[in-house]
Backbone of each chain as ProteinMPNN parsed JSONL, in Angstrom:
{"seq_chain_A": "XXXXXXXXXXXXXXXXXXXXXXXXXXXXXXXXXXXXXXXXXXXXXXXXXXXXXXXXXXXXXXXXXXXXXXXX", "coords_chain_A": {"N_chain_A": [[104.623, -172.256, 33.638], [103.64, -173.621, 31.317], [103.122, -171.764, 29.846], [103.504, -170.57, 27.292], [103.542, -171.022, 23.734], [103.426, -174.138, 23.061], [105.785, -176.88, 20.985], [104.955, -179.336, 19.033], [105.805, -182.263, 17.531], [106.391, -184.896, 15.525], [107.165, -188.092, 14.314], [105.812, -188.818, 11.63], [106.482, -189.258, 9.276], [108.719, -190.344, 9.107], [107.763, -193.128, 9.95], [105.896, -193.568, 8.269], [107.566, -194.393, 6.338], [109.473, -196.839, 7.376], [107.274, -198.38, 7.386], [107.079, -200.136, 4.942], [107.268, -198.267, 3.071], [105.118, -196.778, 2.817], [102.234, -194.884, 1.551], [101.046, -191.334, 1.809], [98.367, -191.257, 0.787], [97.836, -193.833, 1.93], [97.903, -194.014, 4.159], [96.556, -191.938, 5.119], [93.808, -192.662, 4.142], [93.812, -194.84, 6.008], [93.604, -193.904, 8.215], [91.132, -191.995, 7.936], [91.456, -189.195, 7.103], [91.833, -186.5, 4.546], [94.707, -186.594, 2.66], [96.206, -184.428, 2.577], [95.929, -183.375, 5.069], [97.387, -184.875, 6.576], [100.219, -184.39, 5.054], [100.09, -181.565, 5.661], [100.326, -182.219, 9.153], [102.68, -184.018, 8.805], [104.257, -181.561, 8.163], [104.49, -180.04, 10.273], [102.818, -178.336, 10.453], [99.892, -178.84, 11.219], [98.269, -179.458, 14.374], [97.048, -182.227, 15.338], [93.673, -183.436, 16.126], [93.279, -185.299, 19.986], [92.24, -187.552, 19.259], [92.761, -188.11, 16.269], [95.23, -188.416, 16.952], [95.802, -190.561, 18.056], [94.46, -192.582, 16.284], [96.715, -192.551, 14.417], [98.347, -193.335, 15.915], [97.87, -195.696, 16.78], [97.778, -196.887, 13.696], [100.201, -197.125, 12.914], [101.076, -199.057, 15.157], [102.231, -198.292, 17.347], [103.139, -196.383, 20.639], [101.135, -193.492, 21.753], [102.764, -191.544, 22.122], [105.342, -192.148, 20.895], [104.854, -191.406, 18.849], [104.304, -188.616, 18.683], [105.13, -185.621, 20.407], [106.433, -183.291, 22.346], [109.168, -181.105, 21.511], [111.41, -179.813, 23.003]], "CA_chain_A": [[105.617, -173.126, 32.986], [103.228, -174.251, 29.826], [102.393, -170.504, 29.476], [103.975, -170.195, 26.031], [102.67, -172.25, 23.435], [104.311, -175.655, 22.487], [105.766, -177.418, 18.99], [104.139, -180.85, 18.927], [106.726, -182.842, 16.526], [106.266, -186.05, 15.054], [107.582, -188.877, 13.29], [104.989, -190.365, 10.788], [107.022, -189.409, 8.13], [109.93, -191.452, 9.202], [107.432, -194.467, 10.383], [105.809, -194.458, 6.745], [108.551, -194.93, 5.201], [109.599, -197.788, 7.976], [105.926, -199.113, 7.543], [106.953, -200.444, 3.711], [107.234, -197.263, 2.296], [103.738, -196.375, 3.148], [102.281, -193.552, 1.35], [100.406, -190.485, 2.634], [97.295, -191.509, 0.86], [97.403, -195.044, 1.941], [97.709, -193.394, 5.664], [95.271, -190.689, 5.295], [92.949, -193.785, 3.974], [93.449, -195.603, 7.021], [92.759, -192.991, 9.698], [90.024, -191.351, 7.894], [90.971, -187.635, 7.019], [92.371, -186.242, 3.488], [95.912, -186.548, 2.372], [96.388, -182.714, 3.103], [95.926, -183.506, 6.392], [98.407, -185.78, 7.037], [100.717, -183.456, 4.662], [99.914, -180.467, 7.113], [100.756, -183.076, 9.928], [104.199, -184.213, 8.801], [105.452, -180.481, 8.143], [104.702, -179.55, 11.714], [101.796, -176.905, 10.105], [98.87, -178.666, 12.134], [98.821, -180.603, 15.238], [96.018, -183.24, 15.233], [93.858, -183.881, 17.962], [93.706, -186.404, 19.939], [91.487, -188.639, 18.651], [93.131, -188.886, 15.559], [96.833, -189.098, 17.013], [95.601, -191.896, 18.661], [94.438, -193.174, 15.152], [97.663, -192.823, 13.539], [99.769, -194.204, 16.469], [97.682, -197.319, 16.092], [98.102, -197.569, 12.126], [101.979, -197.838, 13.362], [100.999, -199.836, 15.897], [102.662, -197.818, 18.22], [102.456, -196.068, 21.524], [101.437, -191.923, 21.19], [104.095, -190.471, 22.818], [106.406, -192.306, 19.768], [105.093, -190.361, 17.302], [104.044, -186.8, 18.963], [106.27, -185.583, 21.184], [106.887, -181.92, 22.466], [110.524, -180.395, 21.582], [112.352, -178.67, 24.065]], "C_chain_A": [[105.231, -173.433, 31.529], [102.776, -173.247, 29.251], [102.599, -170.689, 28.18], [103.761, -171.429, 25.053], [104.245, -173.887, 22.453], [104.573, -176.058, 21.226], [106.109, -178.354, 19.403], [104.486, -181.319, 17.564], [105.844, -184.237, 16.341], [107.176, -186.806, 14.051], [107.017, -189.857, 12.655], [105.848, -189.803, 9.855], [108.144, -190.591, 8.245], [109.28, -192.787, 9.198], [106.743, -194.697, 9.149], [106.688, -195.308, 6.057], [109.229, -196.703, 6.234], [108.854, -199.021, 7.87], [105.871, -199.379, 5.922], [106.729, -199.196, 3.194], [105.809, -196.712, 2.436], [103.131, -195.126, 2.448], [101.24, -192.853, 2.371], [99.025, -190.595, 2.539], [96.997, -193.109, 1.306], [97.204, -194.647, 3.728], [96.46, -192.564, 5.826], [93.817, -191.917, 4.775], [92.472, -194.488, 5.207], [93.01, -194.992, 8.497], [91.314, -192.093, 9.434], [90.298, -189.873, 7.432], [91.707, -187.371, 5.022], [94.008, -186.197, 3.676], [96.465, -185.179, 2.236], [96.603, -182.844, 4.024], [96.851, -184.032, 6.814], [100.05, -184.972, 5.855], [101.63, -182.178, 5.62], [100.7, -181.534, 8.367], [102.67, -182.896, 9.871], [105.367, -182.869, 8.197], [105.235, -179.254, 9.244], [103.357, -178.435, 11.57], [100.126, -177.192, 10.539], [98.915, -180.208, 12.648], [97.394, -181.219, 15.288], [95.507, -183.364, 16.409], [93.468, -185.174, 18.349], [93.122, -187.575, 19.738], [92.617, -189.2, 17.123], [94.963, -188.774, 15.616], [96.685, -190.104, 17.561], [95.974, -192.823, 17.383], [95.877, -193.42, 14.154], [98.593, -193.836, 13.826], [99.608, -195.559, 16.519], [97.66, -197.718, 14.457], [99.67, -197.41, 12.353], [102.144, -198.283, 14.153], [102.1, -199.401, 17.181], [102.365, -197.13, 19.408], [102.348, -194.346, 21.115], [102.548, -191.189, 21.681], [105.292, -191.027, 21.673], [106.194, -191.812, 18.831], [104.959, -189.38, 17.651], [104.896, -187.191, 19.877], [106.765, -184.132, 21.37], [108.169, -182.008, 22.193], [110.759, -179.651, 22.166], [113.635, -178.385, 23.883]], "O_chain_A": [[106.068, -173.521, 30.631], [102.078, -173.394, 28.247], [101.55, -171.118, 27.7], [103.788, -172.598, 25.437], [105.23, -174.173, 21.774], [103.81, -175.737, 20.315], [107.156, -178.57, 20.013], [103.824, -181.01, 16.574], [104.813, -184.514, 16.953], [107.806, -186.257, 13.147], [107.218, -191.07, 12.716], [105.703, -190.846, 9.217], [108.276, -191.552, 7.487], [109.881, -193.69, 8.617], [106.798, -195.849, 8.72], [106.633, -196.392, 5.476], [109.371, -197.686, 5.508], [109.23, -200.177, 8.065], [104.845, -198.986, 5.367], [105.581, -199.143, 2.753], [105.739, -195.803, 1.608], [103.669, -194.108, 2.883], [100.718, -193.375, 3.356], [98.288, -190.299, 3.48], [95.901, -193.578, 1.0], [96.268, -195.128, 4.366], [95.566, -192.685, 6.663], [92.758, -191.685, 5.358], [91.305, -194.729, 5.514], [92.372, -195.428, 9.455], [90.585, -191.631, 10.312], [89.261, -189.214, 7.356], [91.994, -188.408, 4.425], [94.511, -185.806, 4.729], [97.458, -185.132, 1.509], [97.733, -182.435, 4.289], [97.289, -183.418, 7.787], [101.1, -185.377, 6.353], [102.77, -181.929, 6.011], [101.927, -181.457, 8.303], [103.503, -182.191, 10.441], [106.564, -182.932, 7.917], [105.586, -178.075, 9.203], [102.98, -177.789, 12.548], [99.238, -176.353, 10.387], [99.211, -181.306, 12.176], [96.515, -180.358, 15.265], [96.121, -183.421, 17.474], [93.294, -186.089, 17.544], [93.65, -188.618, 20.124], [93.098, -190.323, 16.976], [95.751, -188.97, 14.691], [97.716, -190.777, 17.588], [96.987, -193.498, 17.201], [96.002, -194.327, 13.33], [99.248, -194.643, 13.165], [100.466, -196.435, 16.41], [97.518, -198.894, 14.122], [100.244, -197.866, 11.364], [103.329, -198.289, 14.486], [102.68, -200.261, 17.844], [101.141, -197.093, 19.537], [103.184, -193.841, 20.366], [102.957, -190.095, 21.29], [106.246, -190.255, 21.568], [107.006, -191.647, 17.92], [105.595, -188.645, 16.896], [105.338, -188.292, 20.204], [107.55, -183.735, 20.508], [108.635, -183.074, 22.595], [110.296, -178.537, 21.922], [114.206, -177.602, 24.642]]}, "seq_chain_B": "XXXXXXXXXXXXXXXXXXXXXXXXXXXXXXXXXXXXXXXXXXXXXXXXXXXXXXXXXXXXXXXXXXXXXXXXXXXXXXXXXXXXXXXXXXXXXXXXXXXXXXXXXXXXXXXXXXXXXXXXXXXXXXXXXXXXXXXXXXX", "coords_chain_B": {"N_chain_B": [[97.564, -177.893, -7.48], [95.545, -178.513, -4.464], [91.883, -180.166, -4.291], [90.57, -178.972, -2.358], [91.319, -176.478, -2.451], [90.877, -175.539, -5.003], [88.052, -175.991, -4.842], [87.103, -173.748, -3.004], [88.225, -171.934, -4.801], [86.332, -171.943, -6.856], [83.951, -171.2, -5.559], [84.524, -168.623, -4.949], [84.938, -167.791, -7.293], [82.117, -168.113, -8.465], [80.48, -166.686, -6.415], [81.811, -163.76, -6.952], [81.22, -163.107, -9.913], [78.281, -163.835, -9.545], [78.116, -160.875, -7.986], [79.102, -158.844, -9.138], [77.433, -159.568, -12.182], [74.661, -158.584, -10.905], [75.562, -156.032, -9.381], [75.518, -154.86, -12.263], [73.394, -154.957, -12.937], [71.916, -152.902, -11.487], [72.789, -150.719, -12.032], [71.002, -148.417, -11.995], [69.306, -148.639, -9.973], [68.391, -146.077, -8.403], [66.148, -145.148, -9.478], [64.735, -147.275, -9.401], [61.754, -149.424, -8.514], [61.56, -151.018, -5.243], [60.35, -153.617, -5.417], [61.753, -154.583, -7.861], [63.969, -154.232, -7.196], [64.622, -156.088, -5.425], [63.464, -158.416, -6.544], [66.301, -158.423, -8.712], [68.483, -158.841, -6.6], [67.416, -161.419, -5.203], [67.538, -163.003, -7.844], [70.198, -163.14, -8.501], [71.308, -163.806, -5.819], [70.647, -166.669, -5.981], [70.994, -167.32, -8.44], [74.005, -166.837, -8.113], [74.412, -169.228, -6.014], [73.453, -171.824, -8.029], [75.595, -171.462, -9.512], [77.996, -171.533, -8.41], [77.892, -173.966, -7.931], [77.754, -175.369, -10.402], [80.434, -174.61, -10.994], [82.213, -175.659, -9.581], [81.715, -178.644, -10.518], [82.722, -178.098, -12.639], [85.256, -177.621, -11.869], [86.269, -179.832, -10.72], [85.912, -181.601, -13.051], [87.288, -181.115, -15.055], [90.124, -180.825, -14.116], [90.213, -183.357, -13.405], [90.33, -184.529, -16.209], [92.518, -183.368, -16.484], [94.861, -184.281, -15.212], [94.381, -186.973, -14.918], [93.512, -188.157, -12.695], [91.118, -189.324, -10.39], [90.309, -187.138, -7.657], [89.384, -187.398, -4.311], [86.841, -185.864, -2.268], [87.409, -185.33, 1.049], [86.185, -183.949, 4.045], [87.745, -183.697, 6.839], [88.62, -183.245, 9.983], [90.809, -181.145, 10.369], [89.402, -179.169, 7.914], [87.071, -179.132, 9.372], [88.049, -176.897, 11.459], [88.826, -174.731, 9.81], [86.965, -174.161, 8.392], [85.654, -173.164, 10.62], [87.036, -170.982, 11.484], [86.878, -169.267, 8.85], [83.823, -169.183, 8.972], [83.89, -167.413, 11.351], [85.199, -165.205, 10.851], [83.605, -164.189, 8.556], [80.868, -163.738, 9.687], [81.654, -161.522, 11.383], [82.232, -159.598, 9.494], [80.152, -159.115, 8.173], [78.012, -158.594, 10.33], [79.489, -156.521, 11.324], [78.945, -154.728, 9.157], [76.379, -154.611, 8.781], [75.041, -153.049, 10.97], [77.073, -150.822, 10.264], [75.445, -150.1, 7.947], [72.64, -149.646, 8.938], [73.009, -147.946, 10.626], [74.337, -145.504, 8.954], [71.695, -145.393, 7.106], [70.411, -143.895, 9.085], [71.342, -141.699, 9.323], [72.497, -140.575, 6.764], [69.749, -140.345, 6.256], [68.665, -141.984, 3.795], [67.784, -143.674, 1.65], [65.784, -147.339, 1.763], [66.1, -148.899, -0.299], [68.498, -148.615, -0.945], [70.1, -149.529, 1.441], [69.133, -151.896, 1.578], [70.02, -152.955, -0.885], [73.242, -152.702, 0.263], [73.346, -154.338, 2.522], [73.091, -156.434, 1.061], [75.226, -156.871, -0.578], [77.162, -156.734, 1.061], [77.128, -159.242, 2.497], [78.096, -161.023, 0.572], [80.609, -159.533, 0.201], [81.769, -160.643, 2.7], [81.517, -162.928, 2.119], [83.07, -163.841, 0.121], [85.52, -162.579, 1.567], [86.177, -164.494, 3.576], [86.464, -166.705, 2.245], [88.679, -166.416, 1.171], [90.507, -166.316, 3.365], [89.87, -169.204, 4.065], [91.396, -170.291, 1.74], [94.219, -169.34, 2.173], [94.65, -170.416, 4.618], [94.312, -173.069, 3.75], [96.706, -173.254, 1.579]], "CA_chain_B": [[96.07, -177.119, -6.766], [94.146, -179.404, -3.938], [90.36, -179.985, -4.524], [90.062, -178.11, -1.219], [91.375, -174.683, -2.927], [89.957, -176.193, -6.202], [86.336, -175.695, -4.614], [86.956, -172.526, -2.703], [88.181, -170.863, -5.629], [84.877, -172.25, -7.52], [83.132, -170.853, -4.756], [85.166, -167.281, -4.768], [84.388, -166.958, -8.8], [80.838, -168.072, -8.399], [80.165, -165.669, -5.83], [82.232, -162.955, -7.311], [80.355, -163.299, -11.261], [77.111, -162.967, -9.088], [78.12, -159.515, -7.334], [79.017, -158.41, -10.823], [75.775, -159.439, -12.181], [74.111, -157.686, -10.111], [75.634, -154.367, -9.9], [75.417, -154.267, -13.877], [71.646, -154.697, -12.902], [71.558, -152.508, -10.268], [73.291, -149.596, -12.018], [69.978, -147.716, -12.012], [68.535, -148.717, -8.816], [67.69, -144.963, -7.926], [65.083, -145.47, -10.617], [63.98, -148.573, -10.179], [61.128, -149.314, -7.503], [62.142, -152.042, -4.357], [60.372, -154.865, -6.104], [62.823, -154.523, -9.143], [65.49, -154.392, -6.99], [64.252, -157.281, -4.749], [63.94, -159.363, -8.027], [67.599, -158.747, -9.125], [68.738, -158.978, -5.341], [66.875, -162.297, -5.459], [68.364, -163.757, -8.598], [71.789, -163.196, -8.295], [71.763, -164.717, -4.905], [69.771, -167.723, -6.438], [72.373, -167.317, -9.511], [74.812, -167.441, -7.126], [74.692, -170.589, -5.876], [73.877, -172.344, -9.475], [76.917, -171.007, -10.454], [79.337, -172.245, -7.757], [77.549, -175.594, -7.817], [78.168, -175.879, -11.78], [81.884, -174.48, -11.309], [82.693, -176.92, -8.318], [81.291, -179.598, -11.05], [83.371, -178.425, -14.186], [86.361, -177.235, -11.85], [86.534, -181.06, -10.877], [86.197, -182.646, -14.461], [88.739, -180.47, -15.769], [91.387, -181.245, -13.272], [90.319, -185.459, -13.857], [90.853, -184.88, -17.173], [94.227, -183.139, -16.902], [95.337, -185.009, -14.232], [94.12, -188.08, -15.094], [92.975, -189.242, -11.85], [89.605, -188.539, -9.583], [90.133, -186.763, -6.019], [88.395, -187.879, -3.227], [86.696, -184.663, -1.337], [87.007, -185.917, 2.217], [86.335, -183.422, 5.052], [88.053, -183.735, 8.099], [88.555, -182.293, 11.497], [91.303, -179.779, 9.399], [88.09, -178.62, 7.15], [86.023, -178.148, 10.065], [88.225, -175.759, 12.032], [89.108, -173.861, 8.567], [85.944, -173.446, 8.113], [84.546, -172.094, 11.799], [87.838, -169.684, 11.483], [86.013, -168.731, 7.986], [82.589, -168.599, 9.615], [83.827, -166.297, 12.29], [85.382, -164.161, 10.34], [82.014, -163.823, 7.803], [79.944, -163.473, 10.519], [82.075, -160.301, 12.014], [82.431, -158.374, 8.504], [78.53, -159.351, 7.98], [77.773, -158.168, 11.722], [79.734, -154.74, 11.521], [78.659, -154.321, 7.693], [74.818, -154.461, 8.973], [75.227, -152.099, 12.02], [76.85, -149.595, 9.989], [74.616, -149.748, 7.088], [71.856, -149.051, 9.642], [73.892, -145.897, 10.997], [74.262, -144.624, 7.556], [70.636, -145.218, 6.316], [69.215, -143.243, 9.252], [72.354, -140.663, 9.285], [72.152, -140.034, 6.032], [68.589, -140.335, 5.376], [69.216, -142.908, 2.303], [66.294, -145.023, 0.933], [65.387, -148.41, 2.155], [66.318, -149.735, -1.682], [70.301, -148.565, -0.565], [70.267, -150.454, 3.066], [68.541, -153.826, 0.894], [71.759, -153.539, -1.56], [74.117, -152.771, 0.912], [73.295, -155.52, 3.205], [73.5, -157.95, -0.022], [76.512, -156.912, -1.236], [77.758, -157.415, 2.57], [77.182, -160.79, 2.741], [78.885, -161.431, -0.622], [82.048, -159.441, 0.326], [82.102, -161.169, 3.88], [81.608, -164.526, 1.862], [84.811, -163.952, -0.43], [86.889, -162.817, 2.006], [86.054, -165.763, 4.623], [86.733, -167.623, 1.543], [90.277, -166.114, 0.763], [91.027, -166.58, 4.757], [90.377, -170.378, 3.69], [92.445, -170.399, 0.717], [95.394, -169.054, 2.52], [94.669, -171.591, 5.6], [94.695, -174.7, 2.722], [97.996, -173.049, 0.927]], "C_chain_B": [[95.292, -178.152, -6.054], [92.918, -179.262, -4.255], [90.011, -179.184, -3.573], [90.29, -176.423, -1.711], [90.847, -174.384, -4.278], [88.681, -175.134, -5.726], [86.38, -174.616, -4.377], [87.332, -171.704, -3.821], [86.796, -170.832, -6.737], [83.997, -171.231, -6.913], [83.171, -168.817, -5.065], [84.424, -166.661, -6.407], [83.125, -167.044, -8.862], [79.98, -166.791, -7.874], [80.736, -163.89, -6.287], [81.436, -162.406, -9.161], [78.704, -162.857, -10.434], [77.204, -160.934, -9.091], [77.916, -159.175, -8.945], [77.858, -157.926, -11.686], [74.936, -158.315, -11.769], [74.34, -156.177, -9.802], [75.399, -153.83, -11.475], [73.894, -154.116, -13.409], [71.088, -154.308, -12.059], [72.024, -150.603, -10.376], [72.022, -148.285, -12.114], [68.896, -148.021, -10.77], [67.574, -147.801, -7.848], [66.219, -145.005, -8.309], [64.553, -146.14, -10.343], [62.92, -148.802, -8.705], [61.611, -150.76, -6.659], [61.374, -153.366, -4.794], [60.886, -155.336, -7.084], [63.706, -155.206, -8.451], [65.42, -155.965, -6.076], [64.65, -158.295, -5.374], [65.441, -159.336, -8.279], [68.695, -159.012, -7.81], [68.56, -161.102, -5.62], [67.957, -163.633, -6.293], [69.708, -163.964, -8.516], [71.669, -164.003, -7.122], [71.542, -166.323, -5.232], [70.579, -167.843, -7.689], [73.411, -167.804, -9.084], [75.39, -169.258, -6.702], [74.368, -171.956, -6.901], [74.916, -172.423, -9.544], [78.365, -171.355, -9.385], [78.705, -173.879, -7.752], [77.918, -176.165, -9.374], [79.717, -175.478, -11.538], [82.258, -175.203, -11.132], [82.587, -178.395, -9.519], [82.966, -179.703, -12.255], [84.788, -178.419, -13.473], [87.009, -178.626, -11.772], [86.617, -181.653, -12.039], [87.456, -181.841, -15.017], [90.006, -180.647, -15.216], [91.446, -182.861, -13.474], [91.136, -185.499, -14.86], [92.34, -184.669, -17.658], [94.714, -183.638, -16.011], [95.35, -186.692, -14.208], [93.908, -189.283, -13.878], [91.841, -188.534, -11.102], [90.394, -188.652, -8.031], [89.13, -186.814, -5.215], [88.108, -186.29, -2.609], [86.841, -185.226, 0.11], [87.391, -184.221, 2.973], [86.486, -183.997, 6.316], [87.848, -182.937, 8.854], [89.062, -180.52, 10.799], [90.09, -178.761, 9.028], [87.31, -178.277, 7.982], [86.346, -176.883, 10.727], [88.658, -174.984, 11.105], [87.474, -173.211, 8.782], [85.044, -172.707, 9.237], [85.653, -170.887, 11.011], [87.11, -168.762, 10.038], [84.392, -167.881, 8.496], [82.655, -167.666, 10.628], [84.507, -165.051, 11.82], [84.3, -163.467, 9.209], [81.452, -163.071, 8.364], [80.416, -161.938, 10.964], [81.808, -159.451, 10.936], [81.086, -158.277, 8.731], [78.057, -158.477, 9.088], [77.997, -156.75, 11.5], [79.019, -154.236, 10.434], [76.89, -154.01, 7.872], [74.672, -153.276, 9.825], [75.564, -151.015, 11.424], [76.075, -149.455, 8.741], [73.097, -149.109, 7.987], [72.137, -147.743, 9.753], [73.546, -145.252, 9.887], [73.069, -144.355, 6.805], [70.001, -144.052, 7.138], [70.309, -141.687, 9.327], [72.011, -139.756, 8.036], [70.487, -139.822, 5.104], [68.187, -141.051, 4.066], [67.593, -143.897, 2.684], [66.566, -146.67, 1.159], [66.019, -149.278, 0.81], [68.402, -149.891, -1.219], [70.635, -149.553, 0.31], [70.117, -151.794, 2.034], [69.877, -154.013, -0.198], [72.911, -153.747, -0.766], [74.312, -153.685, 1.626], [73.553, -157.029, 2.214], [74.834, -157.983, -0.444], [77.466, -157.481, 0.002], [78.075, -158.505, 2.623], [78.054, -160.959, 1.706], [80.431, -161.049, -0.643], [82.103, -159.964, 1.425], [82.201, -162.568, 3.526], [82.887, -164.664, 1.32], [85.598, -163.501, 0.344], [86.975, -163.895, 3.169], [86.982, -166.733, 3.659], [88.095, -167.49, 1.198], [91.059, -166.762, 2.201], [91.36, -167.987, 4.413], [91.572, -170.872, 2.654], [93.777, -170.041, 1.412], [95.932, -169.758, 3.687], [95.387, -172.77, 4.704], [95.972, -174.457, 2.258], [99.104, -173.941, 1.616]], "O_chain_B": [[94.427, -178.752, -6.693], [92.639, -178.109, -4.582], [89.009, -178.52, -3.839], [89.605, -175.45, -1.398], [90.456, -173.28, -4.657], [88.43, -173.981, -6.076], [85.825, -173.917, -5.225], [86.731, -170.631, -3.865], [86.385, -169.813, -7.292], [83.35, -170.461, -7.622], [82.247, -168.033, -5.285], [83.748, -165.662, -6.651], [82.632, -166.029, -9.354], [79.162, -166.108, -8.49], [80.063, -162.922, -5.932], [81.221, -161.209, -9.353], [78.096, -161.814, -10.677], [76.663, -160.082, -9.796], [76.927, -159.235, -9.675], [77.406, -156.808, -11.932], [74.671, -157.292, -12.4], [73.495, -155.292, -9.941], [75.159, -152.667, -11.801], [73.316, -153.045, -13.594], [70.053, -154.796, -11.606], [71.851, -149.672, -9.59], [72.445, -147.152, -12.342], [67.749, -147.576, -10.781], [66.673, -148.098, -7.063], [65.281, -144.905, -7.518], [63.445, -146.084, -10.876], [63.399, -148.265, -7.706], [62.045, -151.655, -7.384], [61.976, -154.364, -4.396], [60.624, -156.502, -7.377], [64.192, -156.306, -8.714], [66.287, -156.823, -6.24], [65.643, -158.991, -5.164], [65.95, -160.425, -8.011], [69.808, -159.417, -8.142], [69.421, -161.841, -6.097], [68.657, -164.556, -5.876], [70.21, -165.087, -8.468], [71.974, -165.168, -7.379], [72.294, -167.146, -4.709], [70.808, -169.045, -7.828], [73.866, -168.9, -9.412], [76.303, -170.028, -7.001], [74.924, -173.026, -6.653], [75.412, -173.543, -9.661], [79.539, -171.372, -9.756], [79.439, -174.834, -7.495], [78.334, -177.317, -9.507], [80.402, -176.34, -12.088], [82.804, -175.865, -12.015], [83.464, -179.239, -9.333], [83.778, -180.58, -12.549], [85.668, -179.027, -14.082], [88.016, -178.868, -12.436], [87.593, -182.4, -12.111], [88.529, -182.359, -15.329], [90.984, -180.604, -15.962], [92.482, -183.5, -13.659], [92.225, -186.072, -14.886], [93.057, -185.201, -18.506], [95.729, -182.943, -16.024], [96.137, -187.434, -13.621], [94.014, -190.51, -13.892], [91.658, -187.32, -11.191], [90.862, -189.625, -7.44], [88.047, -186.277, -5.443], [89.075, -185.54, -2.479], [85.795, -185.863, 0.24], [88.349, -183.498, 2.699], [85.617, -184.67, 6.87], [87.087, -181.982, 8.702], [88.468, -179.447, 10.692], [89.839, -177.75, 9.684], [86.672, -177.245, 7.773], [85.562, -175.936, 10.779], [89.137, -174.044, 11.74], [87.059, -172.13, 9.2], [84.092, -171.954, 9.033], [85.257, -170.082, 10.168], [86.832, -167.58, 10.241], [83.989, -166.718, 8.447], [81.629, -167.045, 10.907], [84.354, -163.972, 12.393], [84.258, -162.243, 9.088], [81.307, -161.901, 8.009], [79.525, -161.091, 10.9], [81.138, -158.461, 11.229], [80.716, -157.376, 9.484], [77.619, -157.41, 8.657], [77.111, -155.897, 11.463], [78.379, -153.214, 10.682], [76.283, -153.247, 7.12], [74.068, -152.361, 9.266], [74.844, -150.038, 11.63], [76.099, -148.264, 8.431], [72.573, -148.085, 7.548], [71.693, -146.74, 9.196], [72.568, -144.509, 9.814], [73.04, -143.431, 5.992], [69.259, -143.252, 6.569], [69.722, -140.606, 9.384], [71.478, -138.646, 8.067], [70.183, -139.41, 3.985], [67.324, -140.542, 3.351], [66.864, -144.414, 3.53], [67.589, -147.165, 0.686], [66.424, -150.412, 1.064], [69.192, -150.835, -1.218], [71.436, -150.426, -0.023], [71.053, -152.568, 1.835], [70.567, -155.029, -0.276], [73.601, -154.754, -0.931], [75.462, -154.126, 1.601], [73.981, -158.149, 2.491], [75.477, -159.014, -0.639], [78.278, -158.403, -0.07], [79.241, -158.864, 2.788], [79.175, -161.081, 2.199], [81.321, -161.718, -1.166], [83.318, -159.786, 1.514], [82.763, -163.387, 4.253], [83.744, -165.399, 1.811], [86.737, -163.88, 0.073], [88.099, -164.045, 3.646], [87.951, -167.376, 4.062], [88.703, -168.523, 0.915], [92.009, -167.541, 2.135], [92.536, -168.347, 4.356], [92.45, -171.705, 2.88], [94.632, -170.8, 0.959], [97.133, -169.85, 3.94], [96.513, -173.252, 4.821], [96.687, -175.444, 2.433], [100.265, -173.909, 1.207]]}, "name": "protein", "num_of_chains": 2, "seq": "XXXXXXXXXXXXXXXXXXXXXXXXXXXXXXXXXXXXXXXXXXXXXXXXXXXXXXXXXXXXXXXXXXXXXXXXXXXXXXXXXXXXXXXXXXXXXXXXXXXXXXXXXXXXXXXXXXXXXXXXXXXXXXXXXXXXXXXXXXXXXXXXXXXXXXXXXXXXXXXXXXXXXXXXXXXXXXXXXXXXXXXXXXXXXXXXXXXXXXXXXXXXXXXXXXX"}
């Protein structure tokens, strides 16, 4: 069923901008990695693991499954 | 240009100005006896890394100054799996590039001074293209 490989979406771009306009380096600040990273991230071109989707979904104080999220 | 393709290209011209080097001072190697070549073997590699450690330096001030702000280097998780996928691709050219330089030294009967270049130059083309692999990862 999970043979084929998955695209692991997100919406920190939408929740920056929700989260006071937030930028990418004030995000990439608060989880720890470079503002590339979180770049890469929000144009689907690398999926994070899960340590730091944890990290993000708590700097939006959210749960992980609201920001990642397979597409089917 | 990120500081991350910033550096690797520091890295790419550093290492690439060595090779260089070095074949200009290597173009007589038939000639020259294996402690010559050792010596210019030697330096260049030891050149080498000078010379990406001063690029990496100036490639950063020169981007401050036209940019007018300082980039943080931070390596992440990203940077580490760039860089195994780099290191495993090194390691393979490096790997086959040794194996058949062996073959060929005892195949063709070739002088111990050939195998000691060939194996240097190895590493140096297995380092720039690891390093291009990264560059086209960071793009």
């Amino acid at each position: 069923m999970f043979k084929n490989k998955i695209q692991i979406e997100n919406t920190v771009r939408k929740l920056r901008f929700n989260n006071d306009e937030m930028t990418q380096q004030q995000l990439a600040k608060e989880v720890g990695v470079s503002r590339q990273t979180i770049v890469a991230i929000e144009k689907y071109k690398y999926t994070p693991s899960l340590d730091l989707a944890f990290k993000i979904a708590l700097a939006f104080d959210r749960e992980i499954q609201e920001v990642f999220f397979i597409n089917q | 240009m990120n500081i991350k393709i910033r550096n690797t290209f520091a890295e790419i011209t550093g290492a690439s100005l060595a090779m260089i080097w070095m074949w200009l001072n290597l173009t007589e190697a038939s000639l020259m006896t294996i402690q010559a070549v050792s010596k210019v073997l030697a330096q260049g590699i030891g050149g080498s890394i000078i010379l990406i450690i001063a690029l990496h330096i100036i490639f950063n001030i020169l981007s401050s100054i036209i940019t007018g702000q300082y980039e943080e280097d931070i390596d992440d998780e990203r940077d580490k799996i760039f860089e195994l996928y780099a290191l495993q691709v090194s390691s393979a050219i490096f790997g086959i590039s040794i194996v058949a330089t062996l073959i060929l030294l005892g195949w063709f009967n070739l002088t111990i001074i050939s195998g000691l270049i060939a194996i240097t130059f190895a590493g140096f083309i297995a380092s720039i293209l690891s390093l291009l692999l990264k560059i086209y990862l960071y793009r």
